[in-house]
C-alpha positions as CSV (number, residue, x, y, z in Angstrom):
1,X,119.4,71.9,98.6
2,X,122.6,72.9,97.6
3,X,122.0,76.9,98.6
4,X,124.0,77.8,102.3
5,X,120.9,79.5,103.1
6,X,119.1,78.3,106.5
7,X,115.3,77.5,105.4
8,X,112.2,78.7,106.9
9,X,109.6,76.1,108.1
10,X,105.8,77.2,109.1
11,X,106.7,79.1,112.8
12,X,109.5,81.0,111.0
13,X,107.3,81.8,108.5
14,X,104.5,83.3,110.7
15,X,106.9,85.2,112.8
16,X,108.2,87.0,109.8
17,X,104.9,87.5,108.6
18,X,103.5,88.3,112.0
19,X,100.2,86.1,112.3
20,X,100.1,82.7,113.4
21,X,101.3,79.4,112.5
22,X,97.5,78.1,111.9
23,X,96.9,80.8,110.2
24,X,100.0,80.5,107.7
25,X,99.1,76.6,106.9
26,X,95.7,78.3,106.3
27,X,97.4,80.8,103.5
28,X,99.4,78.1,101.9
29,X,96.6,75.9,101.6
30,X,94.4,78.3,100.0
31,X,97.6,79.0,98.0
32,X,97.8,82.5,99.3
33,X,101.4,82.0,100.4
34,X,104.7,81.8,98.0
35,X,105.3,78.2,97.0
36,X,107.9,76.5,98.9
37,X,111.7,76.7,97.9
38,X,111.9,72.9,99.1
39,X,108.7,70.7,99.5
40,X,111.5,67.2,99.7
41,X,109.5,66.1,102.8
42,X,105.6,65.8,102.7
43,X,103.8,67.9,105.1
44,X,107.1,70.1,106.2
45,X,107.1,72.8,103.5
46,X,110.4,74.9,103.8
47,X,111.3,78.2,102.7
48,X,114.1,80.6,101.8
49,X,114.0,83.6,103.8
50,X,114.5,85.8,100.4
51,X,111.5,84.5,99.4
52,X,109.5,86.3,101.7
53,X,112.2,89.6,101.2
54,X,109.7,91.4,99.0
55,X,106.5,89.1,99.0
56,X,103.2,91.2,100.5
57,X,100.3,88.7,101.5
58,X,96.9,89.8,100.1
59,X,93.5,89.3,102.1
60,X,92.5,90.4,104.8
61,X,94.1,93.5,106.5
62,X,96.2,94.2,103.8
63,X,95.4,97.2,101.3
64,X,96.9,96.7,98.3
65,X,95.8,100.0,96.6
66,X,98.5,101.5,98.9
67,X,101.5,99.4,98.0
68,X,100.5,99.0,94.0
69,X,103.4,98.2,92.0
70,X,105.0,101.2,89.5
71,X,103.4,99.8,86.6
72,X,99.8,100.1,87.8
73,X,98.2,102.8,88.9
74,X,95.9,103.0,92.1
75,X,92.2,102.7,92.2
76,X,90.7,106.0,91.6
77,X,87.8,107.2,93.8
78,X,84.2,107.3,91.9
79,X,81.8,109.6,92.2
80,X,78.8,109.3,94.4
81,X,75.7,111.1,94.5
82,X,74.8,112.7,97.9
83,X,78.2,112.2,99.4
84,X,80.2,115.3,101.3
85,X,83.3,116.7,100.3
């Protein structure tokens, strides 16, 4: 790559995101995690650190209602019969 930036394999990658490394091969095999910036070496995927600058994961433990984008509105709350206020 011809960028100066340092790139990110897998344990850099699950320390920025904060779970583990299994865990992040787990995400980008179910294609849950950004596509790699440089994939020139099979099996050692490698990242840009500005890719994951304003990337949120989605799944598990992450509630996207609260961090919706500008353009879209959040879920609103429906109505249900017997509930208290």
């Amino acid at each position: 790559m011809a960028d100066d930036q340092r790139l990110w394999g897998y344990p850099e990658v699950a320390a920025h995101l904060g779970i583990s490394v299994g865990a992040t091969r787990s995400r980008k095999s179910r294609g849950s995690l950004s596509s790699p910036d440089d994939d020139s070496v099979p099996d050692r995927p490698r990242w840009k650190p500005s890719t994951f600058q304003n990337w949120r994961p989605v799944g598990r433990g992450f509630r996207s209602d609260l961090h919706s984008s500008p353009d879209r509105r959040p879920p609103r709350p429906t109505d249900r019969a017997g509930a208290r206020p």
